[in-house]
N, C-alpha and C positions, 0 to 999 in steps of 0.2 A: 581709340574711343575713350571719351575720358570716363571715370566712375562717378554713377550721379548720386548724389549723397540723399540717406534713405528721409523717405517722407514723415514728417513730427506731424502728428495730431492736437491739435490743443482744445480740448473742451472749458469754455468760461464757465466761472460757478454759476449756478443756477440762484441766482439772490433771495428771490421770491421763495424757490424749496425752502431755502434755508430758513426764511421768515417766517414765512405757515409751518413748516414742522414736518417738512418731509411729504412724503409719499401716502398713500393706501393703507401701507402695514399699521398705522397706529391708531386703527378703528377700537373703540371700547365695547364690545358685544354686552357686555353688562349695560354701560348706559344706551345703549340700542334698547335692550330689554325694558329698562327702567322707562325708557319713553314713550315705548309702546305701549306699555301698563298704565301709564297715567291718559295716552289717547283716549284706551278702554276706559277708563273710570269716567274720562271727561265725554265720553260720546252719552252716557247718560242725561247727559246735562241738555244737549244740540237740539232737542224737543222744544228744552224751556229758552234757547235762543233764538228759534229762528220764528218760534210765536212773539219774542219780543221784537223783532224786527218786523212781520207781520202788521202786527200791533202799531209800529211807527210807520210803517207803509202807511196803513187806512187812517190813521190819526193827520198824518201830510197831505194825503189826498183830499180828506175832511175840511183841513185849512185850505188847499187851493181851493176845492169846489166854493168855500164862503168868499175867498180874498184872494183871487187868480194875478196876486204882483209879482215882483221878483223874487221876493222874499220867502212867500210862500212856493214859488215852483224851484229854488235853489236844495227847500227842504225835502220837495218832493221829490226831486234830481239825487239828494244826497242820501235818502233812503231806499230809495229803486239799485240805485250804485251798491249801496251795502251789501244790502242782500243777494243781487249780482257775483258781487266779490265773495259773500261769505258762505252762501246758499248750498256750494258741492262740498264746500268742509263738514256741513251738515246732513251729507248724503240726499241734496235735493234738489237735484242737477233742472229735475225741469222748472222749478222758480227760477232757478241762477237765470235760464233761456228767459221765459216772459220779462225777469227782471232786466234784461239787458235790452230789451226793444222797447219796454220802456225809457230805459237811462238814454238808449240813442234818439224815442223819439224828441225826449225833453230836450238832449242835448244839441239834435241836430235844426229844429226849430229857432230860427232867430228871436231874440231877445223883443218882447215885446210879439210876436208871432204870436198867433190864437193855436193852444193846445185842447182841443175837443175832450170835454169832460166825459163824454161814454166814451173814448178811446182809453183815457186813462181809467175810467173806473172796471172796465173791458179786459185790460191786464190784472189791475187789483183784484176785482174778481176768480181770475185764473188763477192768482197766487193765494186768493182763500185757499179755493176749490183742493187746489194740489195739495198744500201745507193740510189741512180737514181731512183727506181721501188716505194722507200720507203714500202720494201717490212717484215715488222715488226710480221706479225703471222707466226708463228713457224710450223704449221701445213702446212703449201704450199707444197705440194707433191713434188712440180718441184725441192724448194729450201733444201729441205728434199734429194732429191736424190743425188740433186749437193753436200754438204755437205755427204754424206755417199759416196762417190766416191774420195772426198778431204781427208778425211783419210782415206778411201782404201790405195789410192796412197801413204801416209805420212806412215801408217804402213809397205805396201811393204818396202818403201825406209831406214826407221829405221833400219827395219830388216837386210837388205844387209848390212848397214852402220855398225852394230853391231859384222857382223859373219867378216869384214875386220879388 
């Protein structure tokens, strides 16, 4: 029997490690710290932004209600979206929810489609209410219903808007 010659391993370098900088071990606990500390300072703040988003919420809605073109429901689109996206970084999880069955129902509505003014003033409302009540645990029965009622509605209306 012949002698079989022993098995070589070869690991390729890992290009990318070497690019990034390694592994885990070169976390900065200090800038950990330092980041967290400026969150804190900056959550002070998250009051006076999410009333200004708010604020361009109903001031959008205010233009479509007068001038329902593209223009105006692009802006309304683009504020309902904001607040969507920015809503839980400000501890206000149940806007982000209304704010998003709004952005789907504008979004899912074909261009030129009729978007029902008490539907959308229906969510804005809700996004007072919560932002006003500073109403941020997600378990509120009340604010749980309102929101499972808001896309109720947003799914009905997709649906017609689809089979047209």
């Amino acid at each position: 029997m012949k002698r079989q010659q022993p098995i070589e391993l070869f690991m390729p370098p890992n290009m990318l490690k070497a690019k990034v900088g390694g592994g885990l071990g070169g976390i900065d606990l200090a800038a950990m710290k330092r980041a967290e500390s400026a969150m804190e300072t900056l959550k002070s703040e998250f009051g006076d932004w999410i009333a200004e988003d708010v604020a361009a919420l109903i001031a959008a809605r205010a233009r479509y209600a007068k001038t329902p073109d593209a223009g105006a429901r692009d802006a309304l689109l683009r504020a309902a979206h904001d607040i969507k996206g920015q809503a839980p970084t400000f501890n206000y999880p149940l806007i982000a929810r209304v704010a998003a069955s709004l952005s789907r129902m504008i979004g899912e509505i074909p261009p030129g489609g009729a978007i029902p003014l008490s539907l959308v003033d229906a969510h804005v409302t809700a996004i007072q209410v919560i932002h006003k009540n500073r109403m941020q645990d997600t378990n509120d029965k009340t604010a749980q219903a309102l929101c499972a009622e808001l896309d109720a509605r947003v799914d009905e209306l997709v649906v017609v808007a689809a089979k047209t």
